[in-house]
Every structure is written in structure tokens, then in C-alpha cells.
N, C-alpha and C positions, 0 to 999 in steps of 0.2 A: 765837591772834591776841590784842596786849594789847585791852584795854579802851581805847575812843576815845567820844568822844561825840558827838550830831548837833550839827550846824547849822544854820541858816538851811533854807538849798539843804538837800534832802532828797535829791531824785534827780534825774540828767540822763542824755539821752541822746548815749553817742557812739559815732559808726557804726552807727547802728540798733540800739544792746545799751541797757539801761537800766542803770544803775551808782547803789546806794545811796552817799552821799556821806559821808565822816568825818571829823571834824577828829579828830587823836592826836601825842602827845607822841615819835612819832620821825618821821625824813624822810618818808616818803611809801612808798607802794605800791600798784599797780595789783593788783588780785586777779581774773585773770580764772577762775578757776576758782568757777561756778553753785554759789552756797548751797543751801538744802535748796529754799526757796522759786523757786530758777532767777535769783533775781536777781544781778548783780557787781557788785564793792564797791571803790569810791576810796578810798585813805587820804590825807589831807594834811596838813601839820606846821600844829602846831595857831596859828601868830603868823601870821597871813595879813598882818599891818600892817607885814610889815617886807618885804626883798627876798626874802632867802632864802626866806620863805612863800610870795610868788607865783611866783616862780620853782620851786618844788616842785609849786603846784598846776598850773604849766604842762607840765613835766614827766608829771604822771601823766597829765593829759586827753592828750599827744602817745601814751603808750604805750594809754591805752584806744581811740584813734582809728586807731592802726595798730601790734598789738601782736607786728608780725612786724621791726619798725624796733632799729636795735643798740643798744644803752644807748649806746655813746659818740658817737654821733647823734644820741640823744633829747637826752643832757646836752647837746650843743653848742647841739641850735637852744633847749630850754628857756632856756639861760641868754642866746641872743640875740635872743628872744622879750620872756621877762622882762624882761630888762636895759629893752629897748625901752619895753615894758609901764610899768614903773617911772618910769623918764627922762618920759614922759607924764603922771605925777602918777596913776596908778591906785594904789589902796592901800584895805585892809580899814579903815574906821574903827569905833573900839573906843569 
């Protein structure tokens, strides 16, 4: 796995699993497969201030929340989430 570093948000819970949180310099990734410690791991594209970052972290919380859902599923509602998300003035400020 590259090298990602923390933020902020440490850990959340979705669907009852706890998921340590990462910002990293590629798209994103859900890892559901239990670390040594049992814990699962979010990746998410490290520019959360623009769209394509929210929309990535929407994406991976939709696959940690129901990780039985088809990626071209996940991509649709992600990017009609985000989109939404965005259009409402949410955004990471840096």
C-alpha cells in the first residue's frame, strides 16, 4: 500500500465496522480486508477542496457502507451525491 498520511478525522464508523481514515495521492480506496490490529482502512485523494476530492470521499464511504454495491453504481450515485454536495458550497478549506 503507498504511503498516505492522517488527517483531521482519524477514524469513522460505517455499517457498524470502524475504518482508519487516509488522505493519499491516488483516487481512493476502500480496503475492506482487517489489518493486523482488525481495524479497515479508507483511502481518499488527498485535495478534498476541490470536487473531484469530495466526490472520491463520497465514493469510498458509499463502498465502505455497502461493499456488496457494483462500482458502476457506486460511480453514478458518488458523482450525483457529490455533485449535489458541491453545488451546496461544501468544500475542505485549506
Amino acid at each position: 500500500m503507498p504511503r498516505a498520511k492522517r488527517i483531521e478525522i482519524k477514524t469513522h464508523i460505517f455499517n457498524r465496522k470502524k475504518y482508519k481514515i487516509f488522505i493519499c495521492p491516488f483516487d481512493g480506496l476502500c480496503d475492506t480486508a482487517p489489518q493486523k490490529d482488525g481495524s479497515l482502512s479508507l483511502y481518499i485523494l488527498v485535495d478534498l477542496s476541490t470536487k473531484d476530492g469530495l466526490i472520491t470521499a463520497v465514493h469510498e464511504a458509499l463502498h465502505a457502507e455497502d461493499g456488496g454495491m457494483s462500482e458502476s453504481k457506486v460511480d453514478k450515485m458518488a458523482n450525483e451525491i457529490g455533485g449535489f454536495l458541491w453545488r451546496l458550497g461544501f468544500r475542505l478549506k485549506v
